[in-house]
C-alpha positions in Angstrom: -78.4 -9.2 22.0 -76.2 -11.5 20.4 -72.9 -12.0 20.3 -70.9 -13.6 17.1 -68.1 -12.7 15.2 -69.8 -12.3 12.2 -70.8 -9.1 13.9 -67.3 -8.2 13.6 -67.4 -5.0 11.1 -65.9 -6.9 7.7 -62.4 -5.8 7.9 -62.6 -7.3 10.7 -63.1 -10.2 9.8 -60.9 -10.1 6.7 -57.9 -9.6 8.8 -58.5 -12.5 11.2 -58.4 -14.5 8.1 -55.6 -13.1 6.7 -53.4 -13.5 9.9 -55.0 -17.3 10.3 -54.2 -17.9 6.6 -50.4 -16.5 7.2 -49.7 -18.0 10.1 -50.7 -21.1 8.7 -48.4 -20.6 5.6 -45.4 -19.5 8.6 -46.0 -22.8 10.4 -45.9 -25.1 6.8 -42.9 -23.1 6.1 -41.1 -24.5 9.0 -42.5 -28.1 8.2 -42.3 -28.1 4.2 -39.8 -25.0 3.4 -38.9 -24.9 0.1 -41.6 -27.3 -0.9 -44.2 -25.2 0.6 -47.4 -25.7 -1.0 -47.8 -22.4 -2.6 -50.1 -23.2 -5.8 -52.4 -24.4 -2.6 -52.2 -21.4 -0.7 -53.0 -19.7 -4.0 -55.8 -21.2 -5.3 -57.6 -21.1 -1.5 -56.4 -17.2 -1.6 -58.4 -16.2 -5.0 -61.5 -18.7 -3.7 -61.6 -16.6 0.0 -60.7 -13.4 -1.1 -61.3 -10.5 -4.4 -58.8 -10.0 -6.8 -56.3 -7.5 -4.9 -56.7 -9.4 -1.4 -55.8 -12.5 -2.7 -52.8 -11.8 -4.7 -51.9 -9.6 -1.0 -52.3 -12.8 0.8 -50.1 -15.1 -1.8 -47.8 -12.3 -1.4 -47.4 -12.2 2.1 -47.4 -16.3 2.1 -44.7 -16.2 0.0 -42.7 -13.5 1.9 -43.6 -15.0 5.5 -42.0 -18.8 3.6 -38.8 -16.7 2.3 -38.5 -15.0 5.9 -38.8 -18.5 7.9 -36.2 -19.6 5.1 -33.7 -17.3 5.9 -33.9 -16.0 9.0 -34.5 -20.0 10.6 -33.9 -22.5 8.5 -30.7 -20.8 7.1 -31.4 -20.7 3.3 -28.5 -19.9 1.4 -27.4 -16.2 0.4 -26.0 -17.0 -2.8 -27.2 -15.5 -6.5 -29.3 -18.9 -7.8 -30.8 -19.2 -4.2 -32.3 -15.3 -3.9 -32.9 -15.8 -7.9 -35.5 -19.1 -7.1 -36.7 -17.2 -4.0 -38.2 -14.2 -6.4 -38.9 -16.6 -8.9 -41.2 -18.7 -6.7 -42.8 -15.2 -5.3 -43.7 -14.5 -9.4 -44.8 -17.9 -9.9 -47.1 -18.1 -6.5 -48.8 -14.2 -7.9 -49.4 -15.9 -11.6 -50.9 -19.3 -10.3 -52.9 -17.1 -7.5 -54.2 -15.3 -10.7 -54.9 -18.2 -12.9 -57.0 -19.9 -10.2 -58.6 -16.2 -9.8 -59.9 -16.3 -13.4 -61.3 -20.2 -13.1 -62.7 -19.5 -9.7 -64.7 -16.5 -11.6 -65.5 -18.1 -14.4 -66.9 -21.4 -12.9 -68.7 -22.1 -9.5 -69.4 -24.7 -6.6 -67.7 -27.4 -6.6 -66.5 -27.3 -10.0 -64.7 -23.5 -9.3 -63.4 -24.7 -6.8 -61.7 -27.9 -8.3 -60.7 -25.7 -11.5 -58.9 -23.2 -9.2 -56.8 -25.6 -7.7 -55.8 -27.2 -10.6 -55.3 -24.3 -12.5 -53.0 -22.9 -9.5 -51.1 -26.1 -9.7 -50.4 -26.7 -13.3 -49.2 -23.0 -13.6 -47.1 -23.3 -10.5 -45.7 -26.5 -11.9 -45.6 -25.7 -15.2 -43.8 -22.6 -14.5 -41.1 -23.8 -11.9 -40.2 -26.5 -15.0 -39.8 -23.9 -17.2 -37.3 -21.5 -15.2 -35.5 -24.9 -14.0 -34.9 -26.0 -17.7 -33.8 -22.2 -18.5 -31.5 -21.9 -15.8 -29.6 -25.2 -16.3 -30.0 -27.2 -13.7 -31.8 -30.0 -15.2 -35.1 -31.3 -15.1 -34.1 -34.8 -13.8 -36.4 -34.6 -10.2 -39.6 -33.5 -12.1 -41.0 -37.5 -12.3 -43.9 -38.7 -11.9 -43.7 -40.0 -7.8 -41.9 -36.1 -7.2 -44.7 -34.4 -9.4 -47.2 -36.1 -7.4 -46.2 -36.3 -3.8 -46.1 -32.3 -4.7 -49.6 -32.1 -5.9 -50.7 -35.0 -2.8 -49.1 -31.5 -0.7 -50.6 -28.7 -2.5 -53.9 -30.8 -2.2 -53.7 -31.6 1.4 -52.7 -27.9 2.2 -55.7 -26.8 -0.5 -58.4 -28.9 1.8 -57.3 -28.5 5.1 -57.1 -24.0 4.7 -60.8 -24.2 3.2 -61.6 -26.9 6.0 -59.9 -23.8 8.1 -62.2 -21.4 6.0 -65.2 -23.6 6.9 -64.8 -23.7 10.6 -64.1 -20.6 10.9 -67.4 -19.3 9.4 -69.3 -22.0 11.3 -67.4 -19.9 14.3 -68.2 -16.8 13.5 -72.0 -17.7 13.1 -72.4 -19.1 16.4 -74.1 -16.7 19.3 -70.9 -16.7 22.2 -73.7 -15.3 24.6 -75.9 -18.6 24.5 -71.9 -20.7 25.0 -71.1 -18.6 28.0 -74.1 -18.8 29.5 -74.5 -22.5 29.4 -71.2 -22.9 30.7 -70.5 -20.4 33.9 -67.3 -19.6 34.8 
């Protein structure tokens, strides 16, 4: 008999990648906070999961960033601050659903890509147009900000479906056939 995780009934499985995909997001939050790379997240989220998983996952990514916000790094309680923190929650669900309908519509490679820039240029898009409606000013959206942001969201993009990747390779390997080469 052997022994793999891909034995593991599928819920299983679909909650050890859910709690490896949020605490990644928890332990980006504490290194990018407010610039997590959410359209990222997002875009991995709709490639690894259906419809309703997915848009649970960039949920709870989005939460788990909020909570690290403002229970650790000591966010600010004011109006405009809780106001971009729902904001950014609406924004991740919309550019988790726009990579949904690319990653559907195209495949390999090519889905894959779409997805992520999908994901990005809504999330973008988006967080330009709530910045120019609330008054702040659009000043910081240059070209060297705009792309150290997608360099992020890219990095974070490869590295979770490197995570993906390794963790399937993982879950197909026989554990019996490991321990027995290596006794305790």
């Amino acid at each position: 008999m052997s022994l793999t995780l891909s034995t593991l009934p599928t819920t299983n499985r679909r909650a050890l990648w859910s709690a490896t995909f949020i605490t990644a997001s928890i332990i980006c939050s504490f290194g990018w906070a407010c610039a997590l790379p959410l359209a990222g997240f997002a875009a991995v989220a709709a490639l690894t999961a259906s419809r309703r998983e997915a848009l649970l996952l960039t949920g709870a990514v989005w939460f788990a960033n909020q909570a690290v916000g403002f229970l650790f790094l000591h966010y600010p309680t004011d109006a405009m601050t809780l106001f971009w923190g729902g904001a950014l929650g609406v924004i991740a669900l919309l550019s988790c659903e726009s990579a949904g309908l690319l990653a559907r519509r195209f495949s390999g490679f090519a889905g894959g890509l779409a997805a992520f820039l999908a994901a990005f240029v809504v999330y973008e898009s988006l967080v330009l147009a709530v910045t120019a409606a609330t008054g702040p000013g659009v000043d910081h959206f240059t070209a060297p900000v705009v792309t150290r942001i997608f360099l992020i969201n890219l990095g974070a993009f490869v590295a979770l479906l490197m995570l993906k990747a390794a963790g399937v390779a993982v879950a197909k390997r026989d554990v019996t056939k490991a321990f027995a080469s290596h006794p305790i």
